[in-house]
GULUMVO-980537 format. One record per residue (C-alpha): y, x, z. Coordinates in nm, 3 decimals. Layout:
<atoms>
{Y:Y; X:X; Z:Z}
...
</atoms>
This chain:
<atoms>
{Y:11.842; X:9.960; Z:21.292}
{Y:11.575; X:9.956; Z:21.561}
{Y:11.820; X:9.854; Z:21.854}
{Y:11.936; X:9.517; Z:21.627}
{Y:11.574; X:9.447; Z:21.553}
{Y:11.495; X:9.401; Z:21.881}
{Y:11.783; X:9.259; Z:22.016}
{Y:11.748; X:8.959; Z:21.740}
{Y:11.337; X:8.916; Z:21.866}
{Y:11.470; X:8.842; Z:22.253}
{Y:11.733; X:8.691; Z:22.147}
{Y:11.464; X:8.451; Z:21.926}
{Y:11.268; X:8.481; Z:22.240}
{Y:11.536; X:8.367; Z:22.488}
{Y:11.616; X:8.099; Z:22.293}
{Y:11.256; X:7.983; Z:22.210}
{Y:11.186; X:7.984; Z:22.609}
{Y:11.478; X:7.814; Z:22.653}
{Y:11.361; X:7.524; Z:22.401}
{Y:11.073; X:7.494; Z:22.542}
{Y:11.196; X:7.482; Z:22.867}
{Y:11.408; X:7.198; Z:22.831}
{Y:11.138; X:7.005; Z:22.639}
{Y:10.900; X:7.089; Z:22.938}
{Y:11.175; X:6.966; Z:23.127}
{Y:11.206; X:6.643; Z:22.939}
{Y:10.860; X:6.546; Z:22.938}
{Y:10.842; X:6.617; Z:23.326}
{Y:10.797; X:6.300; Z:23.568}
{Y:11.129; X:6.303; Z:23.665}
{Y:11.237; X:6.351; Z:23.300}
{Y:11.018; X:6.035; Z:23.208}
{Y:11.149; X:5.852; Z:23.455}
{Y:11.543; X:5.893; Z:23.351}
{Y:11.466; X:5.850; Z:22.957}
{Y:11.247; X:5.552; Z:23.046}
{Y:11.570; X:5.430; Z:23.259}
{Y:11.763; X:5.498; Z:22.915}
{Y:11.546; X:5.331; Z:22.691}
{Y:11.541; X:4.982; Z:22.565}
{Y:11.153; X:4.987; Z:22.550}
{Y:10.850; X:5.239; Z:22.588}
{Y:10.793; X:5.262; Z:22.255}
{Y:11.171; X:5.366; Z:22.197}
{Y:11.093; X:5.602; Z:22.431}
{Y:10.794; X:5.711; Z:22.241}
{Y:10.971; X:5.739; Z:21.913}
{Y:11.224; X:5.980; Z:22.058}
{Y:10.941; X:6.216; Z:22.157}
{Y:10.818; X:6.223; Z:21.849}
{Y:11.102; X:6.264; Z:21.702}
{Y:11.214; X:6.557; Z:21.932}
{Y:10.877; X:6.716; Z:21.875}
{Y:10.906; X:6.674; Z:21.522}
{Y:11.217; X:6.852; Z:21.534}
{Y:11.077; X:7.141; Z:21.764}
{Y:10.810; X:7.209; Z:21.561}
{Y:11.060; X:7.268; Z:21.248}
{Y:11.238; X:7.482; Z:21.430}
{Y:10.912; X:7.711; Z:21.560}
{Y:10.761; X:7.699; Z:21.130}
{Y:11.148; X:7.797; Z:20.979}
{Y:11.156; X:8.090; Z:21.219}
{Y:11.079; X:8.449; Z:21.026}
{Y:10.825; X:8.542; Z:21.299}
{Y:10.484; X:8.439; Z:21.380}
{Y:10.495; X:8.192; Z:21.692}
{Y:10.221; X:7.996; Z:21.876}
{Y:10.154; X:7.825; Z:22.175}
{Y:9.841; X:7.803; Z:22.444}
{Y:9.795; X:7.557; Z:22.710}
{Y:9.739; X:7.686; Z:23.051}
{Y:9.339; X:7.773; Z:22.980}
{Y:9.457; X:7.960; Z:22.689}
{Y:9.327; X:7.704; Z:22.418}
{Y:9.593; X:7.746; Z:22.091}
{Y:9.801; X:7.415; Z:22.087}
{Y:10.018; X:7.535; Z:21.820}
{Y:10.098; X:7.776; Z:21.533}
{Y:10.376; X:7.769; Z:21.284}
{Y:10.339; X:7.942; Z:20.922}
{Y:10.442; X:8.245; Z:20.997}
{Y:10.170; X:8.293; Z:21.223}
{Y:9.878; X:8.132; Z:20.962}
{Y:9.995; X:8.407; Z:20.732}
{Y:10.012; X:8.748; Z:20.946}
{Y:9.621; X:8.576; Z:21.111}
{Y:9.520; X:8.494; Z:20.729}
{Y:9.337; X:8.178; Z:20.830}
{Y:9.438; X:7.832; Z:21.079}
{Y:9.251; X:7.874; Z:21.399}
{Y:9.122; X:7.540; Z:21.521}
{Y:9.390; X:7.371; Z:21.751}
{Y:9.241; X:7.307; Z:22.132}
{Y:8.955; X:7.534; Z:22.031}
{Y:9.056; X:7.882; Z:21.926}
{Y:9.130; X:8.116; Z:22.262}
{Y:9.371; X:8.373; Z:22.306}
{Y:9.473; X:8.469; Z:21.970}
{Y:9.404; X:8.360; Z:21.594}
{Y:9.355; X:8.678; Z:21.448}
{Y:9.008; X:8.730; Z:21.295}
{Y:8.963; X:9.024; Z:21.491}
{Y:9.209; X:9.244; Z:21.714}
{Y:9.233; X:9.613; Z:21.759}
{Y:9.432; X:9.848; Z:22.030}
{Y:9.669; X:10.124; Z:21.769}
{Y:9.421; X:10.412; Z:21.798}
{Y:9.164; X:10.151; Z:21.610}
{Y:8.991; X:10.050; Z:21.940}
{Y:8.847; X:9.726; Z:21.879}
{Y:9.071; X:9.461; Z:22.158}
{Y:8.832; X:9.160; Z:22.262}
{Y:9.010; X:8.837; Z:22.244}
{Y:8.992; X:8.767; Z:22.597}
{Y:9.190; X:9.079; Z:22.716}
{Y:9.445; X:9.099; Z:22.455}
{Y:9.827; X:9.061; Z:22.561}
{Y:9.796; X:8.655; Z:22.568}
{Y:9.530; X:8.631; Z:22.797}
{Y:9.707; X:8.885; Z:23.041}
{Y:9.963; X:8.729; Z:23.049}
{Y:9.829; X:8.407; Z:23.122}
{Y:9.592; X:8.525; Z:23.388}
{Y:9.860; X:8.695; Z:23.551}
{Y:10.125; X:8.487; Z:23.461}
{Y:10.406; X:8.681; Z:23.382}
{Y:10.587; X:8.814; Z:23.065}
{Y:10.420; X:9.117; Z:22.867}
{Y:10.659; X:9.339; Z:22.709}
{Y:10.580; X:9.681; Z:22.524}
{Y:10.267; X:9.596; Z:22.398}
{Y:10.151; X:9.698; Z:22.037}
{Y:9.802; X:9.567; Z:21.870}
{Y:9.655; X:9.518; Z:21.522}
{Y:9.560; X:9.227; Z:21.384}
{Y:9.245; X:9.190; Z:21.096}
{Y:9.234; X:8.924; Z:20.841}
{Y:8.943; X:8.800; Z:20.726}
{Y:8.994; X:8.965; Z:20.398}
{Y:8.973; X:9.290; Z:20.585}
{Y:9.362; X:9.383; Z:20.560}
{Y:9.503; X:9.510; Z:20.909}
{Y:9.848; X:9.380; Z:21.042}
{Y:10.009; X:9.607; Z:21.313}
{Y:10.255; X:9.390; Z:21.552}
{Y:10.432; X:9.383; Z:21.852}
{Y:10.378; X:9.036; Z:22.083}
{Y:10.628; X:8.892; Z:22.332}
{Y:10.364; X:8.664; Z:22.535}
{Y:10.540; X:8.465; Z:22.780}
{Y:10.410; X:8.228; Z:23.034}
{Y:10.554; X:7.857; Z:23.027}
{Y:10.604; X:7.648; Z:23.368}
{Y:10.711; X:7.269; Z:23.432}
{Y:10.958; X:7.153; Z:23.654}
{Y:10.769; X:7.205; Z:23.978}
{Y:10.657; X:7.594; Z:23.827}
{Y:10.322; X:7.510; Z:23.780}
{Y:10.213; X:7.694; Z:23.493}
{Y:10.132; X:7.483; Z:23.177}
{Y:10.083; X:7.733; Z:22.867}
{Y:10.243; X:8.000; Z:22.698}
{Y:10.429; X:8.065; Z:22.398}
{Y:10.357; X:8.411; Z:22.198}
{Y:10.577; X:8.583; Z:21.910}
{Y:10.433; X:8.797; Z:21.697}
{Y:10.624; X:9.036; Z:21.506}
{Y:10.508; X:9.227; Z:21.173}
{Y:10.575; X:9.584; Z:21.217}
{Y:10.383; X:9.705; Z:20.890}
{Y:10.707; X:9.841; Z:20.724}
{Y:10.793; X:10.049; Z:21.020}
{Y:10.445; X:10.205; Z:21.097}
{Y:10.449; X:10.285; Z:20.719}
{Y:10.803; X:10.467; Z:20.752}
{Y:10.654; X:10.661; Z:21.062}
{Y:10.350; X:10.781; Z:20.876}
{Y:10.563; X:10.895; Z:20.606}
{Y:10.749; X:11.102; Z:20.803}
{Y:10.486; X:11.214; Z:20.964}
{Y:10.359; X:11.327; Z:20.633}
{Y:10.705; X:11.464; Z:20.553}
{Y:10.695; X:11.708; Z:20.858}
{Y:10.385; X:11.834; Z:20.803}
{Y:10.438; X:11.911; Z:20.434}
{Y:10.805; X:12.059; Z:20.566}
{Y:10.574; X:12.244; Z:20.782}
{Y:10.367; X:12.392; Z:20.547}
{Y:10.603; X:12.486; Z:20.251}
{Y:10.828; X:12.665; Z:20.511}
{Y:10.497; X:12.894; Z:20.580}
{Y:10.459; X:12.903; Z:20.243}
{Y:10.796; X:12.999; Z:20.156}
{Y:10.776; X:13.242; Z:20.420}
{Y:10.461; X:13.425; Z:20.338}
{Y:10.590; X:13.442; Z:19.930}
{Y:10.908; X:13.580; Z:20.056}
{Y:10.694; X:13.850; Z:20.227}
{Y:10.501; X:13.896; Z:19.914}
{Y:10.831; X:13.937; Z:19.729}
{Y:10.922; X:14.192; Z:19.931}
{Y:10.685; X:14.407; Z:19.951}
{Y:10.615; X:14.424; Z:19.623}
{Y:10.983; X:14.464; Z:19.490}
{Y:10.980; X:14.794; Z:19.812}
{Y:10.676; X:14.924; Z:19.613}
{Y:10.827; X:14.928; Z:19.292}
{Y:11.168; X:15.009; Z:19.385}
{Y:11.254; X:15.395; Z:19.375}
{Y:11.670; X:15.314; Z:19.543}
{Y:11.792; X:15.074; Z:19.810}
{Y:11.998; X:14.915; Z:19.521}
{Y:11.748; X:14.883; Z:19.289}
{Y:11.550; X:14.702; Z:19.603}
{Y:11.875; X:14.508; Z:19.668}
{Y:11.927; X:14.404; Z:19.326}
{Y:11.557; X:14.321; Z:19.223}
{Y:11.498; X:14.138; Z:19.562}
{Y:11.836; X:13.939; Z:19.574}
{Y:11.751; X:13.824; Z:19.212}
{Y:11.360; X:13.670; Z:19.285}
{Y:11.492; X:13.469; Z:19.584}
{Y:11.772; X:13.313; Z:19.422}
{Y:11.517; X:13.252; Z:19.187}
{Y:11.323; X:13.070; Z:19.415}
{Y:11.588; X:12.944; Z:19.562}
{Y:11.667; X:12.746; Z:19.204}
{Y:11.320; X:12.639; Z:19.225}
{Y:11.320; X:12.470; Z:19.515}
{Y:11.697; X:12.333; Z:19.460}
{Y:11.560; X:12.163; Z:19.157}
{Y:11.252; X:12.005; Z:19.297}
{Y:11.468; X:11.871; Z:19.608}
{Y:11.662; X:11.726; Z:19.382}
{Y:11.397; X:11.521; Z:19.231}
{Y:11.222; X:11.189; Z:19.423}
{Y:10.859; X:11.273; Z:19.331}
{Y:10.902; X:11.677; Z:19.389}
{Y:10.863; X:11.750; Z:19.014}
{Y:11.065; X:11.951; Z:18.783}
{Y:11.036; X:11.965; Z:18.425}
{Y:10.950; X:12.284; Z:18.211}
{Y:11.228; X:12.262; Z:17.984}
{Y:11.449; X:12.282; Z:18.289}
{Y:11.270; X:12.566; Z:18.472}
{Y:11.317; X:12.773; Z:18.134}
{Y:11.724; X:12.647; Z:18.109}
{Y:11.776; X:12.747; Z:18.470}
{Y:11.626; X:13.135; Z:18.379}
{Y:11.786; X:13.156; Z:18.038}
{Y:12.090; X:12.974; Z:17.973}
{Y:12.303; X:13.259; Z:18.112}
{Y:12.198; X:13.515; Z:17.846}
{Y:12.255; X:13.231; Z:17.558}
{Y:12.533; X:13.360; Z:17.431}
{Y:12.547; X:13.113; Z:17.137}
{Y:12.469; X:13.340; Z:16.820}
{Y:12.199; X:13.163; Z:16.658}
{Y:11.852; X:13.159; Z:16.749}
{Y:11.947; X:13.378; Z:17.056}
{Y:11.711; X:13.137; Z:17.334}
{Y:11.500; X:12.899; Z:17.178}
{Y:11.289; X:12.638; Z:17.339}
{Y:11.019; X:12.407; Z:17.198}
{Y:10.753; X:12.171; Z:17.376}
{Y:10.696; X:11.834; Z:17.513}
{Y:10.845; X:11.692; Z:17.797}
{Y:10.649; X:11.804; Z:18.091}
{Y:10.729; X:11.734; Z:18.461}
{Y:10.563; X:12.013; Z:18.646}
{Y:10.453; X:11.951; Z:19.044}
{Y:10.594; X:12.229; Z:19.310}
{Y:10.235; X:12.418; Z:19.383}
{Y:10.308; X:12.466; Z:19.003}
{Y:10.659; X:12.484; Z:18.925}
{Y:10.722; X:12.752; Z:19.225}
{Y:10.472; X:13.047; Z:19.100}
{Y:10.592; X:12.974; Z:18.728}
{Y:10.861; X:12.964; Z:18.797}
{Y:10.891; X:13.330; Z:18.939}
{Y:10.688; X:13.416; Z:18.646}
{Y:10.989; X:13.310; Z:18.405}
{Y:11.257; X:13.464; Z:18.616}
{Y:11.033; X:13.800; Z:18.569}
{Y:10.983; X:13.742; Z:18.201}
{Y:11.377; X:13.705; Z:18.196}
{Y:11.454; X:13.985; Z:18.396}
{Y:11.250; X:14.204; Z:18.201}
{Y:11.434; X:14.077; Z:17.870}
{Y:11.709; X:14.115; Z:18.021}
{Y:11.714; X:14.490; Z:18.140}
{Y:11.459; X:14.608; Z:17.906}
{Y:11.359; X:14.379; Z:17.620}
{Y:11.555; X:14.135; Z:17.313}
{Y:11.814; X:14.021; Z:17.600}
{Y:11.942; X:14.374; Z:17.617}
{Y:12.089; X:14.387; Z:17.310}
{Y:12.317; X:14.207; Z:17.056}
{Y:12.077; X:14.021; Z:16.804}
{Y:11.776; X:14.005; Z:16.989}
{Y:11.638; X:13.662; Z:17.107}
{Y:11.349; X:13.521; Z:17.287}
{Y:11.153; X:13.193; Z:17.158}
{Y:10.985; X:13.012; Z:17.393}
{Y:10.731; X:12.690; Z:17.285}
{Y:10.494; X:12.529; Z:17.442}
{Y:10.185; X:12.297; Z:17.429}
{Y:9.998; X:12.037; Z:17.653}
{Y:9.627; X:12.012; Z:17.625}
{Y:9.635; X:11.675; Z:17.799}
{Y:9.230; X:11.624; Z:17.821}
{Y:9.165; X:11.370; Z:18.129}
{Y:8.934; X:11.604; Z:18.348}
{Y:9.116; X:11.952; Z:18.229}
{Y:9.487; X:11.914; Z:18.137}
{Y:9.619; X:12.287; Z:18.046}
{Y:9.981; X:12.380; Z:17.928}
{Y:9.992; X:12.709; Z:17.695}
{Y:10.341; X:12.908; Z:17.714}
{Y:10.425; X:13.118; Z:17.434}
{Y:10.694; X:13.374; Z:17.550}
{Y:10.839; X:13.595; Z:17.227}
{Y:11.094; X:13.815; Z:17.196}
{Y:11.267; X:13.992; Z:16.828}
{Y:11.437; X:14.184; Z:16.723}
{Y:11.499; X:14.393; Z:17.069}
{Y:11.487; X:14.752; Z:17.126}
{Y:11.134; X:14.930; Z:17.090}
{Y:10.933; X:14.901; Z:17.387}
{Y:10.601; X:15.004; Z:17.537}
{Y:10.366; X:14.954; Z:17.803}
{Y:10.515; X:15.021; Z:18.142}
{Y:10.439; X:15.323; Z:18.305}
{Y:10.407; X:15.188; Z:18.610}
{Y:10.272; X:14.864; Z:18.749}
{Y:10.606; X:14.647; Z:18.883}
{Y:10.621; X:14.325; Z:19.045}
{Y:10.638; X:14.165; Z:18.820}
{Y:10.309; X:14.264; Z:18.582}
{Y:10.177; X:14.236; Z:18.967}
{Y:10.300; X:13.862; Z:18.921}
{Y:10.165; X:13.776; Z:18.546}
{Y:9.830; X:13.962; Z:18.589}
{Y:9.713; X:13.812; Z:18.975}
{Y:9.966; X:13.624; Z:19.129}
{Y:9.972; X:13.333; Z:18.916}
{Y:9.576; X:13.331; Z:18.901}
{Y:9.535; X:13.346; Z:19.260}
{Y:9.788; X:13.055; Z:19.364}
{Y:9.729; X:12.824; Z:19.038}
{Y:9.453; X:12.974; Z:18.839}
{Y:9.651; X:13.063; Z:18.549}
{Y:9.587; X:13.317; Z:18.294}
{Y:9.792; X:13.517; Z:18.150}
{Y:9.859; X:13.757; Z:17.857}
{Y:10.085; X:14.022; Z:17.785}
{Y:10.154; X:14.234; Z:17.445}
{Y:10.389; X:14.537; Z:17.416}
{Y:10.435; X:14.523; Z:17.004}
{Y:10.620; X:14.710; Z:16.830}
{Y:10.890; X:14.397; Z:16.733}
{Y:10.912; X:14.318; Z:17.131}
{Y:10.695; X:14.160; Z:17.439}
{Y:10.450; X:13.843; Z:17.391}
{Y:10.318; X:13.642; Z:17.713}
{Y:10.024; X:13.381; Z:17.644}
{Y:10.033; X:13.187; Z:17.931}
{Y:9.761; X:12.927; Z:17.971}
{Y:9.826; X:12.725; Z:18.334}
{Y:9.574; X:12.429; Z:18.447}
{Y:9.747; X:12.104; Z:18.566}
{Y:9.661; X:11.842; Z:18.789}
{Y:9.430; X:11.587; Z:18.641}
{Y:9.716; X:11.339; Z:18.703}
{Y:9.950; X:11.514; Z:18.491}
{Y:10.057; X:11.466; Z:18.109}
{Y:10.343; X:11.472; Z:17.893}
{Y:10.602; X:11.213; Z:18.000}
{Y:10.917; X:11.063; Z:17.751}
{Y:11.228; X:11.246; Z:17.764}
</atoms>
């Protein structure tokens, strides 16, 4: 959660101040003077520093987050491993200004000179920055977005002596925001899409309809339809759906288990939703017309669909083979419906699909021949 994240970094924050407070504190004249007092010797006394430094610095390298220190000029004094490997290199101690990082950039990919970044300001203003957001490069080029918690240090008598910086990696969370920002825009644009093929739908179904409840019934069907569609592909991580499935969802209701009544044969193809959503509208028309007019509509007839992939690496096509037996005898239509509407433009317009269709004598074939995206192929059921 956002609210724990950052109430861990001041919480890291208070208690790094606070460390380094009391070690300012201990190394202060007055300080001195009491552990000197304490001690044996001066070089007891020395040993104890050391030690208590060594200690310090542990602490600062086994914290998660990238930490470093300045003296009062801004020169880096110290850096723990954290911060080596957001910077991607070890800035020279006593030399290096400011920052580390190679190179520093505001968010909108402003380039942020060294001497003005949130360090220095704080330093030549002395006081705490908070709020602040900034991009680090690495040498190797690779950009690190963070957040920095520069704070000014001060001795006993408030003289300020340095400053300690925290740097914390925020890659993860700028990645989330750009995928949502990705989300919303593709939300944005299959609602218009939706919207405007709704339209389309019905329209055309107005056109061919000659009753309000053959309108009713012919609309109502294409939008659940579509509405299966886009069930399916929410359903799936990587907004796919499979052909196989696409077919089952359309025909599996008028299977009713006499042999060789629906049959389907083809590879295992995962189909993406610019594709799947015009096809499958196509099938639901194909199904309808079986249904009402073709081998559906009577006991004995069946429909066979198979179908190929033509997986070529610049042009990968998939060929659909849609025929119906043994149904009554049929003819071309008299009229053009939605659905030839559908077969004949639709589907060459939105995916650049071609299509075929044959009124014989033994019932209706559709050649459908529908370019993929070059990424596509068959995957393993």
């Amino acid at each position: 959660m956002p609210g724990a994240s950052m109430s861990n970094q001041d919480l890291h924050l208070t208690l790094l101040e606070s460390e380094f407070s009391r070690v300012l504190d201990e190394h202060s004249t007055g300080s001195r003077g009491e552990s000197a007092r304490k001690s044996n010797s001066p070089g007891e006394a020395r040993l104890r520093d050391r030690t208590r430094d060594r200690r310090f610095r542990q602490l600062l390298d086994a914290l998660p987050a990238a930490v470093y220190t300045t003296d009062a000029a801004g020169r880096i004094t110290f850096y723990n491993e954290a911060a080596a490997e957001l910077w991607g290199c070890r800035p020279e101690l006593g030399k290096s200004e400011w920052c580390g990082s190679w190179r520093l950039f505001w968010p909108d990919g402003t380039p942020l000179p060294h001497d003005q970044c949130p360090m220095a300001v704080a330093l030549k203003e002395n006081r705490a920055i908070r709020g602040a957001e900034a991009i680090a490069e690495r040498p190797d080029g690779i950009r690190v977005p963070f957040i920095p918690f520069p704070t000014p240090l001060h001795d006993a008598s408030g003289t300020l002596v340095g400053a300690v910086n925290m740097l914390v990696d925020i890659t993860d969370r700028k990645r989330a925001e750009d995928q949502q920002a990705l989300l919303v825009r593709e939300l944005h644009h299959r609602v218009k899409n939706m919207l405007a093929t709704v339209q389309a739908i019905m329209g055309s179904t107005a056109r061919a309809s000659t009753t309000i409840e053959e309108f009713q019934q012919a609309f109502t069907g294409r939008i659940m339809a579509l509405a299966r569609t886009h069930s399916s592909l929410a359903e799936d991580e990587w907004q796919a759906i499979s052909l196989r499935n696409l077919l089952c969802h359309e025909l599996e209701p008028y299977d009713d288990g006499s042999p060789g009544r629906v049959l389907l044969d083809g590879p295992a193809v995962d189909l993406p939703s610019a594709t799947a959503i015009p096809l499958g509208m196509a099938i639901h028309e194909l199904t309808t017309n079986a249904v009402k007019h073709g081998a559906l509509s009577v006991l004995g007839g069946s429909v066979a669909v198979s179908w190929t992939l033509m997986d070529e690496p610049d042009h990968p096509e998939l060929t659909i083979e849609w025929v119906e037996r043994n149904g009554p005898a049929i003819g071309p239509p008299t009229r053009r419906g939605f659905g030839s509407q559908l077969l004949e433009r639709v589907l060459s317009n939105q995916i650049g699909a071609h299509a075929m269709v044959s009124y014989e004598p033994e019932g209706l074939r559709a050649h459908l021949r529908v370019p993929l995206p070059c990424r596509m192929s068959a995957s393993v059921q």
